[in-house]
Rosetta silent file (secondary structure, phi, psi, omega in degrees, C-alpha in Angstrom):
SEQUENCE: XXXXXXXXXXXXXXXXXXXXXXXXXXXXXXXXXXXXXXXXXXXXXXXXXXXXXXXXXXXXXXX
SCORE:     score description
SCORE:     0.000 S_00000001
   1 L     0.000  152.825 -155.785   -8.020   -7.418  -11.393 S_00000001
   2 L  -129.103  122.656  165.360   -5.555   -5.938   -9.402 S_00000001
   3 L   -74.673  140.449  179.195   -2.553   -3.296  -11.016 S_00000001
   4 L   -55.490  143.221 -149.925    0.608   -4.100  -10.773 S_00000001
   5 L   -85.652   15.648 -166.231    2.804   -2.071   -7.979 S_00000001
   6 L  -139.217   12.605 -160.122    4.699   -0.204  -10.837 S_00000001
   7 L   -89.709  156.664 -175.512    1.218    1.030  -12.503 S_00000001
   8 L  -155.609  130.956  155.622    1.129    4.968  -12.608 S_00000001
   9 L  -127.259  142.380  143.795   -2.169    6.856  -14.404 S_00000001
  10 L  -158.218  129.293 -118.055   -1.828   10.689  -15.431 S_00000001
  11 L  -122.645  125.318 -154.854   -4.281   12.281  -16.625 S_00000001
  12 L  -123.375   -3.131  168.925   -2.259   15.061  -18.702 S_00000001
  13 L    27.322  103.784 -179.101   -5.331   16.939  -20.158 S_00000001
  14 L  -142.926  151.275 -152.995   -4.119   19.417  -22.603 S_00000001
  15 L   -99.947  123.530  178.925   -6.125   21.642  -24.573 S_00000001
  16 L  -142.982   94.977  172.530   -4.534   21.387  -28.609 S_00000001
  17 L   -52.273  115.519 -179.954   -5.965   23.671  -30.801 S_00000001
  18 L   -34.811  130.442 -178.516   -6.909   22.361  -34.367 S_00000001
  19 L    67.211   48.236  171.186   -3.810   22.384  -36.931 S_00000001
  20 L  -137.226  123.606  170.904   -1.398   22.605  -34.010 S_00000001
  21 L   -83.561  137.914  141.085    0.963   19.808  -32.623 S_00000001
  22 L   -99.003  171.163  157.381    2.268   19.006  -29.331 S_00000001
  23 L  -120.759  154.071 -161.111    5.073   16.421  -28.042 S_00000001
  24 L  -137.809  113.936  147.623    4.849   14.997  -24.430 S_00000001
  25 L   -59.293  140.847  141.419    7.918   12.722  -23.283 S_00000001
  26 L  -107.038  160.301 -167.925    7.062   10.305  -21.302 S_00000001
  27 L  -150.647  123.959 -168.697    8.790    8.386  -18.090 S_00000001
  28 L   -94.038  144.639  174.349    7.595    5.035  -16.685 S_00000001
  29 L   -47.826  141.907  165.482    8.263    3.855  -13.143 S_00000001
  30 L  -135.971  155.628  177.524   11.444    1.740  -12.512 S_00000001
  31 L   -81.281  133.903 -179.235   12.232   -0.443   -9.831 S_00000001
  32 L   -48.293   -8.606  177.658   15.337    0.531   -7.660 S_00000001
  33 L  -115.704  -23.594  179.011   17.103   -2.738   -9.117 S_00000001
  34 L  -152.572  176.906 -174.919   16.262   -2.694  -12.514 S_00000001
  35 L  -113.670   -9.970 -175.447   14.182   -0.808  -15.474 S_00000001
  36 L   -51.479  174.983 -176.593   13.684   -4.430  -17.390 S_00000001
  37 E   131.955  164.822  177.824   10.007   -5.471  -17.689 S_00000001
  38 E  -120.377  121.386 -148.341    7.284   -5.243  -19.822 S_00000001
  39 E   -97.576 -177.792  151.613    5.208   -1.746  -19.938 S_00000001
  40 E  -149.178  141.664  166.813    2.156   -0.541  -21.402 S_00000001
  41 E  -101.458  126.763  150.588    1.057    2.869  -22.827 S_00000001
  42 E  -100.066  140.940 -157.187   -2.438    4.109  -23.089 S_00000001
  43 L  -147.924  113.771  171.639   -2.943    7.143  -24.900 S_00000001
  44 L  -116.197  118.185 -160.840   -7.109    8.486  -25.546 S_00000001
  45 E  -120.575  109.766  179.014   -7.226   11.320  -27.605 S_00000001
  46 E  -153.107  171.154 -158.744  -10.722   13.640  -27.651 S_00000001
  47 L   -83.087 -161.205 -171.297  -12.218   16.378  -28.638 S_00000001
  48 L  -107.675   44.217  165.585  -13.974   19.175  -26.452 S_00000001
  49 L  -119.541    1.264  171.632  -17.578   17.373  -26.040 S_00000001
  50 L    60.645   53.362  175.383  -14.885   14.844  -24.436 S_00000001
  51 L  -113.464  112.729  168.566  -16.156   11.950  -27.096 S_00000001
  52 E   -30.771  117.087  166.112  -13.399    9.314  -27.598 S_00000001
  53 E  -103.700  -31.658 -173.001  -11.748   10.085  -30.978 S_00000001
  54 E  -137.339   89.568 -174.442   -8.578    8.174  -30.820 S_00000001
  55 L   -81.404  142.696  163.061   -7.235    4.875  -28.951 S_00000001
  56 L  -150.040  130.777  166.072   -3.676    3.626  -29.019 S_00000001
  57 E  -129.352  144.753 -155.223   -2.660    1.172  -26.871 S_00000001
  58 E  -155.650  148.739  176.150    0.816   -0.163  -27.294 S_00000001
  59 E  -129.603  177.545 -155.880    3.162   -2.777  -25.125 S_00000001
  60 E  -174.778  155.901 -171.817    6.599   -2.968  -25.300 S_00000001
  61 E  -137.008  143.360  148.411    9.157   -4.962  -23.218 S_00000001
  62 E   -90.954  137.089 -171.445   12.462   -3.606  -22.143 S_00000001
  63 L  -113.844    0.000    0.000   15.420   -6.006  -22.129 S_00000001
């Protein structure tokens, strides 16, 4: 299967110490004529033996 010419991975690794939050904005590739389209975020959230704790995967369309 081949990704799409707009696909971006980053691997954003941040160390978040139990009973502490962060927030991360994120900003998806746009094409020089338009931002319409349909994205996807993956977001895998683990602990520090690096064991999956938490999947979210979420699509979303821009209009």
């Amino acid at each position: 299967m081949r990704y799409p010419d707009n696909y971006a991975k980053v691997d954003i690794t941040q160390f978040i110490p139990p009973g502490e939050a962060k927030q991360f904005q994120f900003f998806f590739p746009v094409s020089p004529n338009s931002h319409k389209g349909t994205y996807r975020l993956d977001l895998i959230f683990q602990n520090t033996t690096h064991k999956s704790y938490y999947y979210v995967s979420k699509n979303f369309k821009i209009k």
